[in-house]
PDB file of N, CA, C, O and CB in Angstrom:
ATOM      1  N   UNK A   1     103.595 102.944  86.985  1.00  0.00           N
ATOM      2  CA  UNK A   1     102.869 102.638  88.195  1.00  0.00           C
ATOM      3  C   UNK A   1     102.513 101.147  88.148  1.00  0.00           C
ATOM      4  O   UNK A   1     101.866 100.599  87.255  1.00  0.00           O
ATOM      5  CB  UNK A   1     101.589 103.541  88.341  1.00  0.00           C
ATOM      6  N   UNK A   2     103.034 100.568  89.251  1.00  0.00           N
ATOM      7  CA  UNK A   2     102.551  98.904  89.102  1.00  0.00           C
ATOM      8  C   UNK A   2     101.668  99.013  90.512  1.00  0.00           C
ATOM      9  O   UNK A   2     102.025  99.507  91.581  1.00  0.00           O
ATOM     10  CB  UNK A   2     104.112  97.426  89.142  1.00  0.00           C
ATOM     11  N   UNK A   3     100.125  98.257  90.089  1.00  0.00           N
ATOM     12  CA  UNK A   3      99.332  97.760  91.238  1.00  0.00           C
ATOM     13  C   UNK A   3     100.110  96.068  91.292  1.00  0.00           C
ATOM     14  O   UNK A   3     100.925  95.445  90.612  1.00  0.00           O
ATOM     15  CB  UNK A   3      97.343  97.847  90.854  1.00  0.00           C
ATOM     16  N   UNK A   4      99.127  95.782  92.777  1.00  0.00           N
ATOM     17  CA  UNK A   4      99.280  94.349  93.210  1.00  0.00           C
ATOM     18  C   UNK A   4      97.648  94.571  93.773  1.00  0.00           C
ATOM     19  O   UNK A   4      97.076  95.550  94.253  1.00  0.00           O
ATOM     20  CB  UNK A   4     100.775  93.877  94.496  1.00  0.00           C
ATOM     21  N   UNK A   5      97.049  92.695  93.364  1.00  0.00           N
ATOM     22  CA  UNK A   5      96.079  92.684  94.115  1.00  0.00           C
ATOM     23  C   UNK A   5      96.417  91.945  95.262  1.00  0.00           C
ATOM     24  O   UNK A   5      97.436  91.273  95.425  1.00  0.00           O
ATOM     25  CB  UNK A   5      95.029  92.281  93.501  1.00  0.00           C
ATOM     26  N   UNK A   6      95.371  92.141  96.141  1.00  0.00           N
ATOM     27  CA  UNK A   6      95.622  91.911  97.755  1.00  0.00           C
ATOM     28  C   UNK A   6      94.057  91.651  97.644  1.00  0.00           C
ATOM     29  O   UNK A   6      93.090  92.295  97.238  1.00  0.00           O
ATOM     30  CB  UNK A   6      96.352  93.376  98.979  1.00  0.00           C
ATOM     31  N   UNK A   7      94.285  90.355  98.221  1.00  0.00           N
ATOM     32  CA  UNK A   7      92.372  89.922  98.874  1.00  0.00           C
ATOM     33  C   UNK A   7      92.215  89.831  99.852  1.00  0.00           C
ATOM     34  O   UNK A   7      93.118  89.399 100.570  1.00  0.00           O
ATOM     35  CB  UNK A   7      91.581  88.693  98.654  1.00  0.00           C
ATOM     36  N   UNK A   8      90.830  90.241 100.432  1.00  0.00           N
ATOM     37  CA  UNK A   8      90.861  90.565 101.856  1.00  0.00           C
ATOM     38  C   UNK A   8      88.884  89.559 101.818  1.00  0.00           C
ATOM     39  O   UNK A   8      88.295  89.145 100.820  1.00  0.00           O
ATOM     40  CB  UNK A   8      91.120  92.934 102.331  1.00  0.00           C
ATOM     41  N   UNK A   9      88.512  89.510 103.014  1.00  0.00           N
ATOM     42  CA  UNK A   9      87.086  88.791 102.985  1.00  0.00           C
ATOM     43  C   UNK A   9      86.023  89.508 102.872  1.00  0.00           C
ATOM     44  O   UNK A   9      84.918  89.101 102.513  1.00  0.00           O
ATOM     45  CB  UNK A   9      86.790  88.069 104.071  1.00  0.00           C
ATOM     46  N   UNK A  10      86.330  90.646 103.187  1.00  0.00           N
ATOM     47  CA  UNK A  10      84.878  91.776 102.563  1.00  0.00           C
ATOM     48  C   UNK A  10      84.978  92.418 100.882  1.00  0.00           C
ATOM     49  O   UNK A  10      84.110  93.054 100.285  1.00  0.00           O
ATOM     50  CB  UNK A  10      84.873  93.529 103.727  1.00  0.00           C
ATOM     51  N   UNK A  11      86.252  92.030 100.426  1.00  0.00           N
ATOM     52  CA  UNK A  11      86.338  92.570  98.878  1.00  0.00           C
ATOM     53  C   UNK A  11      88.044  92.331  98.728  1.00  0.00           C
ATOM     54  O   UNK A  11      88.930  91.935  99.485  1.00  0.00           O
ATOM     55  CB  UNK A  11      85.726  94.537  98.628  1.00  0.00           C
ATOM     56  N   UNK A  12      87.987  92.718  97.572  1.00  0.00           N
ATOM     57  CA  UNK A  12      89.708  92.872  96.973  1.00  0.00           C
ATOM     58  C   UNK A  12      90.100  94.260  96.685  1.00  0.00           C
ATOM     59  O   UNK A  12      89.324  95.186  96.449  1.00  0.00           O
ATOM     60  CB  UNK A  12      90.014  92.059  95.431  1.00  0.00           C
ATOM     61  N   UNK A  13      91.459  94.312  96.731  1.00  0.00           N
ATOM     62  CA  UNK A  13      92.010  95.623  96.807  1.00  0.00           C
ATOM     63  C   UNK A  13      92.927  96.023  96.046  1.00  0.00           C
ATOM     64  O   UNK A  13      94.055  95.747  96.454  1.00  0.00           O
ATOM     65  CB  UNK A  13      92.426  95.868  97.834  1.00  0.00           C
ATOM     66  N   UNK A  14      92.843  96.830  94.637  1.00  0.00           N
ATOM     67  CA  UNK A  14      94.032  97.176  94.041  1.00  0.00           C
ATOM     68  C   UNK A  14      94.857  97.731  93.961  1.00  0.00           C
ATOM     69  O   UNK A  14      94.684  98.533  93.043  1.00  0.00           O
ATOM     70  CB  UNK A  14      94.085  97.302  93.527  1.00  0.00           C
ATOM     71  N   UNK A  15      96.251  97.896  94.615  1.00  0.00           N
ATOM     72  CA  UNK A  15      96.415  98.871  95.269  1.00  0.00           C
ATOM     73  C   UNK A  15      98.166  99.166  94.578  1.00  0.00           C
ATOM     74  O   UNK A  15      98.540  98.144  94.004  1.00  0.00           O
ATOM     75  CB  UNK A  15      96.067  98.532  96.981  1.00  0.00           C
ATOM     76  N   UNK A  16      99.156 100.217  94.535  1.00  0.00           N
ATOM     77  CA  UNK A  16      99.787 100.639  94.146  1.00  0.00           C
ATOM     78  C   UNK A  16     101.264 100.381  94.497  1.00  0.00           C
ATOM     79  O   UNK A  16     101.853 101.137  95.270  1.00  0.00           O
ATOM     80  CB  UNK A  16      99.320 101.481  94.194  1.00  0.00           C
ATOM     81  N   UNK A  17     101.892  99.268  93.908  1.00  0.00           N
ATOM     82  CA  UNK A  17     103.097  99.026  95.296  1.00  0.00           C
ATOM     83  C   UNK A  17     104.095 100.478  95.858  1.00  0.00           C
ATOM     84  O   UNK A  17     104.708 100.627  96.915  1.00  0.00           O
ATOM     85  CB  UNK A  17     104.495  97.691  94.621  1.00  0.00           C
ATOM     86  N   UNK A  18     103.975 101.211  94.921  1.00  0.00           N
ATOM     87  CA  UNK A  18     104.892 102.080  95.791  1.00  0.00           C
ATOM     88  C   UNK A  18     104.520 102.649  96.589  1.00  0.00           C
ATOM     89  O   UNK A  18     105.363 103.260  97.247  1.00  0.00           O
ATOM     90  CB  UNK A  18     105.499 102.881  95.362  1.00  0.00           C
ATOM     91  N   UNK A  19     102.879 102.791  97.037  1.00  0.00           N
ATOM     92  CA  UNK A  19     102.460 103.300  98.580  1.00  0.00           C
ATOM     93  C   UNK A  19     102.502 102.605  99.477  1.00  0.00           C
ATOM     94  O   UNK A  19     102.395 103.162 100.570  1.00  0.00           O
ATOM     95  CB  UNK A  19     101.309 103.709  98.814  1.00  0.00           C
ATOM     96  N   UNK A  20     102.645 101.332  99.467  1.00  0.00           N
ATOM     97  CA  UNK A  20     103.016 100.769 100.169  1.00  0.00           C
ATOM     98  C   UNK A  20     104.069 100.914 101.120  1.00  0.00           C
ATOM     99  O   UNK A  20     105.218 100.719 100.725  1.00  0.00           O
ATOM    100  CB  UNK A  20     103.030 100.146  99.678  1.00  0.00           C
ATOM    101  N   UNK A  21     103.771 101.365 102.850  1.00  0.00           N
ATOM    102  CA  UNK A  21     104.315 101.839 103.538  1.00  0.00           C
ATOM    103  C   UNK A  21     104.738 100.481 104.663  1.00  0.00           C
ATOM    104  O   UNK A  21     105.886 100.334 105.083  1.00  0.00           O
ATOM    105  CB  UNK A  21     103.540 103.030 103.868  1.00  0.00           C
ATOM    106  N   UNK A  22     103.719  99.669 104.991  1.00  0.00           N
ATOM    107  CA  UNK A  22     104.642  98.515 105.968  1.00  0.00           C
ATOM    108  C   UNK A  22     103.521  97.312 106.000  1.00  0.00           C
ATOM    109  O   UNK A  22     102.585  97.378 105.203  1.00  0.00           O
ATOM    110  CB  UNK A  22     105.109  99.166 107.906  1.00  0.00           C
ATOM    111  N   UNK A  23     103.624  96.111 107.008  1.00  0.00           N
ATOM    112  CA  UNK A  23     103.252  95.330 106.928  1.00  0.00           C
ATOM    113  C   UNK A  23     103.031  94.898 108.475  1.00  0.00           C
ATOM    114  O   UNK A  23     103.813  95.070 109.410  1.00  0.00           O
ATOM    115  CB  UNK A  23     103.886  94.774 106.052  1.00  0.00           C
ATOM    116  N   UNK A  24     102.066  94.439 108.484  1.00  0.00           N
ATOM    117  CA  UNK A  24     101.768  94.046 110.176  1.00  0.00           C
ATOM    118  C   UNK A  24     100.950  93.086 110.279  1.00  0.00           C
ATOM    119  O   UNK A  24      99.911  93.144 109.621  1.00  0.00           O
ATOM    120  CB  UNK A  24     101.118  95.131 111.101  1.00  0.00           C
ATOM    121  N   UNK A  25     101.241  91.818 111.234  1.00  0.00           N
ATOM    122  CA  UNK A  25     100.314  91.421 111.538  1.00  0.00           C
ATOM    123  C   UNK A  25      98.959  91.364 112.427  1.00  0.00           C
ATOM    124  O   UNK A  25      98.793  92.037 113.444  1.00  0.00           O
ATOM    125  CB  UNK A  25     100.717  90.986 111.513  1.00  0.00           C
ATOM    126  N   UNK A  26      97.782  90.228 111.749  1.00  0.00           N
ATOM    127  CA  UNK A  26      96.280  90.721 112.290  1.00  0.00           C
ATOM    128  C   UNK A  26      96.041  89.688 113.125  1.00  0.00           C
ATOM    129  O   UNK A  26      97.103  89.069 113.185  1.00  0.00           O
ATOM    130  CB  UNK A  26      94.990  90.903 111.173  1.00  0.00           C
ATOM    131  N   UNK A  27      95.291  89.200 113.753  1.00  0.00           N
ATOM    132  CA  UNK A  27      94.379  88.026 113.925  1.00  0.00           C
ATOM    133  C   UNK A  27      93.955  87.517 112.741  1.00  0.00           C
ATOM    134  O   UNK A  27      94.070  87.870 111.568  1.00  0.00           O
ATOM    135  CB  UNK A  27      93.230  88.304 114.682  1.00  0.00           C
ATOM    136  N   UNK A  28      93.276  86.325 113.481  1.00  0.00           N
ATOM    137  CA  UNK A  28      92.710  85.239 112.550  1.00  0.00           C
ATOM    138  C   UNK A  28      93.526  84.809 111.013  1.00  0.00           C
ATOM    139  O   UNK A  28      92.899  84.360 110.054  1.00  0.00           O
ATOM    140  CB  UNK A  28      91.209  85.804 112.194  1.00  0.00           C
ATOM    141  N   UNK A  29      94.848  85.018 111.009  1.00  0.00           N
ATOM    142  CA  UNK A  29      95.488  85.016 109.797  1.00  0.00           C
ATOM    143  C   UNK A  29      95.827  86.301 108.760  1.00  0.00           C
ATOM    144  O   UNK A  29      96.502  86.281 107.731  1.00  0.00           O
ATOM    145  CB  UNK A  29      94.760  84.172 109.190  1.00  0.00           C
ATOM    146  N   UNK A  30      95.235  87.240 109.291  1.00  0.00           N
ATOM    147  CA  UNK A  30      94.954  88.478 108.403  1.00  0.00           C
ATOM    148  C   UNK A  30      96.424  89.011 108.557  1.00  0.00           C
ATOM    149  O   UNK A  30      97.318  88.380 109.120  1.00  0.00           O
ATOM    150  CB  UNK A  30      93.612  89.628 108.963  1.00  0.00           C
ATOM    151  N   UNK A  31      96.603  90.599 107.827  1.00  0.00           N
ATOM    152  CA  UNK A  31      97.855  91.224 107.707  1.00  0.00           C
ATOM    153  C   UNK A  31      96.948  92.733 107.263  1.00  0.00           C
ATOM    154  O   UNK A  31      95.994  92.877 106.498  1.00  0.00           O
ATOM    155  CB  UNK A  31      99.113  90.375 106.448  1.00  0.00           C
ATOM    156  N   UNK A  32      97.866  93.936 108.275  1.00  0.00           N
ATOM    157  CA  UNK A  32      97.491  94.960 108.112  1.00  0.00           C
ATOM    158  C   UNK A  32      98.704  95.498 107.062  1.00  0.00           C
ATOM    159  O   UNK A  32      99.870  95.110 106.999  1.00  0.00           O
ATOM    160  CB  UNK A  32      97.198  95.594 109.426  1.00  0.00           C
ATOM    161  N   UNK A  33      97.883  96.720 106.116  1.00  0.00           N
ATOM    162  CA  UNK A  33      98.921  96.764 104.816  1.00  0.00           C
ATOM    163  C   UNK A  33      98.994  97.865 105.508  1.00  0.00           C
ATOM    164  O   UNK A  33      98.459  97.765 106.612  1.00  0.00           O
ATOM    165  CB  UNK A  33      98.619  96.668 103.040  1.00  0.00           C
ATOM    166  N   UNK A  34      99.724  99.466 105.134  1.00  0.00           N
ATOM    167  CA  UNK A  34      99.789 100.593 105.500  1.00  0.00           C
ATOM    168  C   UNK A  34     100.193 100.566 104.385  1.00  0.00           C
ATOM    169  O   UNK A  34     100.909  99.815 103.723  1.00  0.00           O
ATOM    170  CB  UNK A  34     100.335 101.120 106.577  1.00  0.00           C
ATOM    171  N   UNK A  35      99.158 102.324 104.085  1.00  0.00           N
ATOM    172  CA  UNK A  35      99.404 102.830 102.540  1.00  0.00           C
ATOM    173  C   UNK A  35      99.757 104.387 102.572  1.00  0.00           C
ATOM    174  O   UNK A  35      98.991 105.301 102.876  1.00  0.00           O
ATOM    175  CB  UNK A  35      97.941 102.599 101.526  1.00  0.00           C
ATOM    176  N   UNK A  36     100.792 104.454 102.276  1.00  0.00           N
ATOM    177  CA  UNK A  36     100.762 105.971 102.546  1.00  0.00           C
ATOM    178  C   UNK A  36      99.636 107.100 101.965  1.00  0.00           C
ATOM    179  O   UNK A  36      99.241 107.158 100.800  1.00  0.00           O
ATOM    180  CB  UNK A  36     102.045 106.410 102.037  1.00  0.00           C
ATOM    181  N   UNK A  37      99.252 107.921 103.009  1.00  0.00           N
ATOM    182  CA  UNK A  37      98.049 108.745 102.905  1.00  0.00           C
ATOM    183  C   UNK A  37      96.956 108.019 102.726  1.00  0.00           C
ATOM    184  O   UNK A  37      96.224 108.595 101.921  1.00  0.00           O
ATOM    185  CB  UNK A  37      98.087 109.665 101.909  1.00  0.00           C
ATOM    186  N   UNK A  38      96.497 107.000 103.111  1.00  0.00           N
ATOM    187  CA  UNK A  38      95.332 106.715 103.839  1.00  0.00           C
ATOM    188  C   UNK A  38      95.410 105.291 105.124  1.00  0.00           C
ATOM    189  O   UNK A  38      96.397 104.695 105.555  1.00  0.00           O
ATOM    190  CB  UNK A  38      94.238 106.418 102.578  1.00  0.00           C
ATOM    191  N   UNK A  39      94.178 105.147 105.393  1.00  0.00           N
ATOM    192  CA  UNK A  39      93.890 104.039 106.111  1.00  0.00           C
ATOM    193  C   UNK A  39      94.387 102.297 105.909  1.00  0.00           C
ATOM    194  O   UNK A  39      94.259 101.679 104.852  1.00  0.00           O
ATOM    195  CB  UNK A  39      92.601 104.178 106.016  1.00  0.00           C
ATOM    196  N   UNK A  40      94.988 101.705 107.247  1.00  0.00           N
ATOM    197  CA  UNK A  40      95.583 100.589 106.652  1.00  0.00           C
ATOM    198  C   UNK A  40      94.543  99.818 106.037  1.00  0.00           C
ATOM    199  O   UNK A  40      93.369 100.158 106.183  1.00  0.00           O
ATOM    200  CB  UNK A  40      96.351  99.798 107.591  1.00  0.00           C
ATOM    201  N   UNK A  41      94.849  98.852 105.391  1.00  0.00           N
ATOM    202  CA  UNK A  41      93.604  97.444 104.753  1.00  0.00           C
ATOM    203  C   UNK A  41      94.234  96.596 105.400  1.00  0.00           C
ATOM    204  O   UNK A  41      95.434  96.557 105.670  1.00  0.00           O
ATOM    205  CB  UNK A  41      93.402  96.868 102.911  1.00  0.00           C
ATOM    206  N   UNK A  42      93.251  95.768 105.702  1.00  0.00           N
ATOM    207  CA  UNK A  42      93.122  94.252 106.126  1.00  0.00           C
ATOM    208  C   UNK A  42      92.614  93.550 105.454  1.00  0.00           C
ATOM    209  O   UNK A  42      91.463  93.444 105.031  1.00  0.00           O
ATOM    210  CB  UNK A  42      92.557  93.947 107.127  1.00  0.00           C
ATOM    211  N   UNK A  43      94.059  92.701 105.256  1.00  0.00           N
ATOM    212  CA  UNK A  43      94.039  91.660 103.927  1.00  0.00           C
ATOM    213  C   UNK A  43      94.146  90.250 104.502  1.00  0.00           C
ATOM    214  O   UNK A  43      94.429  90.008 105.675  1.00  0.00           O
ATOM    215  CB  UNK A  43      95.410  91.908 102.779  1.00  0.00           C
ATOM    216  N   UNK A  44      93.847  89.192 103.397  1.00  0.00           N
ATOM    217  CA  UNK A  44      93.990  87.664 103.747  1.00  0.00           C
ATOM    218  C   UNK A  44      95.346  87.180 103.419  1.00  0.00           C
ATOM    219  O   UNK A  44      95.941  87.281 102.346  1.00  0.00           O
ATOM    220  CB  UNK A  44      92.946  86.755 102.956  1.00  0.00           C
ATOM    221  N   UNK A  45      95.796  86.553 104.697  1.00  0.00           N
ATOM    222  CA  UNK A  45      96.992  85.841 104.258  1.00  0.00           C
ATOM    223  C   UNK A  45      97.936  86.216 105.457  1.00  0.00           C
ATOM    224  O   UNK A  45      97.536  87.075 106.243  1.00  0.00           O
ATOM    225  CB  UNK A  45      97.562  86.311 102.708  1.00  0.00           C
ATOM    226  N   UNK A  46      99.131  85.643 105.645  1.00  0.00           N
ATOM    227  CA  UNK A  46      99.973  85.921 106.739  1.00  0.00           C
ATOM    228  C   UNK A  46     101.040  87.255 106.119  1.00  0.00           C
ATOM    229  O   UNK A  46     101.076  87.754 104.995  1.00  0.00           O
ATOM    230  CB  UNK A  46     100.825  84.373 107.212  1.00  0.00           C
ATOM    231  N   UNK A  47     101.828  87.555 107.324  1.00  0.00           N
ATOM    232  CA  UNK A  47     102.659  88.526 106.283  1.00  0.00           C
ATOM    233  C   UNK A  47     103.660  87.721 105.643  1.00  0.00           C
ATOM    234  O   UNK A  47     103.662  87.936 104.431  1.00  0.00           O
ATOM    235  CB  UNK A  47     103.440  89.811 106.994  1.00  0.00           C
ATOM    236  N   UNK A  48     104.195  87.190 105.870  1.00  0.00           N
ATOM    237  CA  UNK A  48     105.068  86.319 104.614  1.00  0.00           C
ATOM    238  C   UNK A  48     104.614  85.938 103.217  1.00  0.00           C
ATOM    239  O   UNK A  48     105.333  85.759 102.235  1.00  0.00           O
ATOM    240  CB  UNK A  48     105.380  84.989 105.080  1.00  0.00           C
ATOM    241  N   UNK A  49     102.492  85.788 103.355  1.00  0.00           N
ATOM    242  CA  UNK A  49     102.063  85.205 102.209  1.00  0.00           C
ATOM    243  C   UNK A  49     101.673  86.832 101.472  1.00  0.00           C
ATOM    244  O   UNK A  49     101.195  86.705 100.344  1.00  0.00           O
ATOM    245  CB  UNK A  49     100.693  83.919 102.497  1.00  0.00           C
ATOM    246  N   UNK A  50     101.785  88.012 101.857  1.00  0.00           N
ATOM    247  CA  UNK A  50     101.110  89.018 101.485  1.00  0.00           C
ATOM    248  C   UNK A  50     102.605  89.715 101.152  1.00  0.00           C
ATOM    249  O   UNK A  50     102.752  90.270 100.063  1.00  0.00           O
ATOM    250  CB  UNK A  50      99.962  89.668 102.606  1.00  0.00           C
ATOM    251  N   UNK A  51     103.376  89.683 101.828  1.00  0.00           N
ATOM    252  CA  UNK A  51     105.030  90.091 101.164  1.00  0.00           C
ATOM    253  C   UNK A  51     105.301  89.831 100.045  1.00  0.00           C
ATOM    254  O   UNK A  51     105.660  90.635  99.185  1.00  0.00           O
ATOM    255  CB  UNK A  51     106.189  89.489 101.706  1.00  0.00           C
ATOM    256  N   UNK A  52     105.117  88.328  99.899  1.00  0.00           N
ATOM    257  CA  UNK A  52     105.293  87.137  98.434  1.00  0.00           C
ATOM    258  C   UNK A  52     104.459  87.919  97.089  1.00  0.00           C
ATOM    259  O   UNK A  52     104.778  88.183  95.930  1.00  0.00           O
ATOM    260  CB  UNK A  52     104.243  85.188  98.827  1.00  0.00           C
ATOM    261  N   UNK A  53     103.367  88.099  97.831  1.00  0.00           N
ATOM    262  CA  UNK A  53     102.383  88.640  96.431  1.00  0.00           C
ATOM    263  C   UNK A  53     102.709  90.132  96.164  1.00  0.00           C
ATOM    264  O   UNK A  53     102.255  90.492  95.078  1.00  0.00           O
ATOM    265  CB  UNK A  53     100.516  88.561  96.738  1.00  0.00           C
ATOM    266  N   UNK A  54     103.385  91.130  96.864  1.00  0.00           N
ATOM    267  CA  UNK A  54     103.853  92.209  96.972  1.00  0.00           C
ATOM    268  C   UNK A  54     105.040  92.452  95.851  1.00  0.00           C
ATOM    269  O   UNK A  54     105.093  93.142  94.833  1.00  0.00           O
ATOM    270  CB  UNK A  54     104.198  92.310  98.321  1.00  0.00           C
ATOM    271  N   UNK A  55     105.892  91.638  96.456  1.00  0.00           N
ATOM    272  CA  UNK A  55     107.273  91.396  95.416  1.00  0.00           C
ATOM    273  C   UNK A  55     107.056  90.622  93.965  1.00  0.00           C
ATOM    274  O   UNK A  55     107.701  90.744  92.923  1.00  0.00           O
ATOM    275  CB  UNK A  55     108.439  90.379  96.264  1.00  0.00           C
ATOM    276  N   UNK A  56     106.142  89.949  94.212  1.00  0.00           N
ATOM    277  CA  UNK A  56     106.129  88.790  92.565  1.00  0.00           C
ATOM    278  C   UNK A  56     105.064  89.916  91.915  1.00  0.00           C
ATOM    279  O   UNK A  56     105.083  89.914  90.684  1.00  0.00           O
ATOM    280  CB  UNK A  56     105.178  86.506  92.709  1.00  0.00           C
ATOM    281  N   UNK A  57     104.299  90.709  92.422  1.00  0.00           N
ATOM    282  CA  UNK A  57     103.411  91.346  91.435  1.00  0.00           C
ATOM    283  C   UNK A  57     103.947  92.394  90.790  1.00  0.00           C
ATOM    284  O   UNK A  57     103.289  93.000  89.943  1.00  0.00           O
ATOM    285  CB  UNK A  57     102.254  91.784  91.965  1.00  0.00           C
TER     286      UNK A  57
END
Protein backbone atom coordinates (compact mmCIF):
# COMPACT_ATOMS: atom_id res chain seq x y z
CA UNK A 1 0.00 0.00 0.00
CA UNK A 2 1.66 3.34 -0.97
CA UNK A 3 0.09 6.72 0.57
CA UNK A 4 0.82 10.25 -1.05
CA UNK A 5 0.49 13.38 0.92
CA UNK A 6 -1.78 15.98 -0.53
CA UNK A 7 -2.07 19.49 1.31
CA UNK A 8 -5.01 21.20 1.38
CA UNK A 9 -5.56 24.80 3.71
CA UNK A 10 -7.67 23.40 6.46
CA UNK A 11 -5.15 20.30 7.08
CA UNK A 12 -3.18 17.59 5.13
CA UNK A 13 -4.29 14.43 3.83
CA UNK A 14 -2.80 10.98 3.70
CA UNK A 15 -4.24 9.26 1.46
CA UNK A 16 -3.78 5.86 -0.53
CA UNK A 17 -2.83 6.11 -4.26
CA UNK A 18 -4.74 3.29 -5.36
CA UNK A 19 -8.13 4.90 -4.29
CA UNK A 20 -7.54 7.31 -6.05
CA UNK A 21 -10.40 7.62 -8.49
CA UNK A 22 -9.97 11.13 -10.62
CA UNK A 23 -8.95 14.58 -10.57
CA UNK A 24 -10.84 17.83 -11.07
CA UNK A 25 -10.49 21.11 -11.02
CA UNK A 26 -11.52 23.84 -8.06
CA UNK A 27 -11.42 27.51 -7.77
CA UNK A 28 -9.01 29.63 -6.31
CA UNK A 29 -6.21 27.15 -7.48
CA UNK A 30 -7.53 24.15 -5.62
CA UNK A 31 -8.12 20.46 -7.19
CA UNK A 32 -10.90 18.08 -6.24
CA UNK A 33 -9.31 14.45 -5.55
CA UNK A 34 -12.07 11.58 -5.77
CA UNK A 35 -11.42 8.63 -3.59
CA UNK A 36 -13.13 5.70 -4.07
CA UNK A 37 -15.79 5.08 -1.29
CA UNK A 38 -15.80 8.28 0.17
CA UNK A 39 -16.07 12.05 -0.23
CA UNK A 40 -13.87 14.08 -2.69
CA UNK A 41 -10.92 16.34 -0.80
CA UNK A 42 -9.99 19.60 -1.72
CA UNK A 43 -6.50 19.98 -2.07
CA UNK A 44 -3.82 22.85 -2.82
CA UNK A 45 -2.34 23.08 -6.04
CA UNK A 46 -3.53 22.90 -9.73
CA UNK A 47 -4.25 19.53 -11.26
CA UNK A 48 -1.06 19.22 -13.04
CA UNK A 49 0.73 20.21 -9.60
CA UNK A 50 -1.40 17.48 -7.61
CA UNK A 51 -0.96 14.74 -10.59
CA UNK A 52 2.99 15.42 -10.21
CA UNK A 53 2.83 14.64 -6.46
CA UNK A 54 0.48 11.62 -7.18
CA UNK A 55 2.92 9.87 -9.59
CA UNK A 56 6.42 10.88 -7.86
CA UNK A 57 4.99 9.68 -4.44
Amino acid sequence: MKFVLLKSRGGNYLVVTENIAWLRDHENGQTKVGVIGGDPLLVSGSIDEVAATILAG
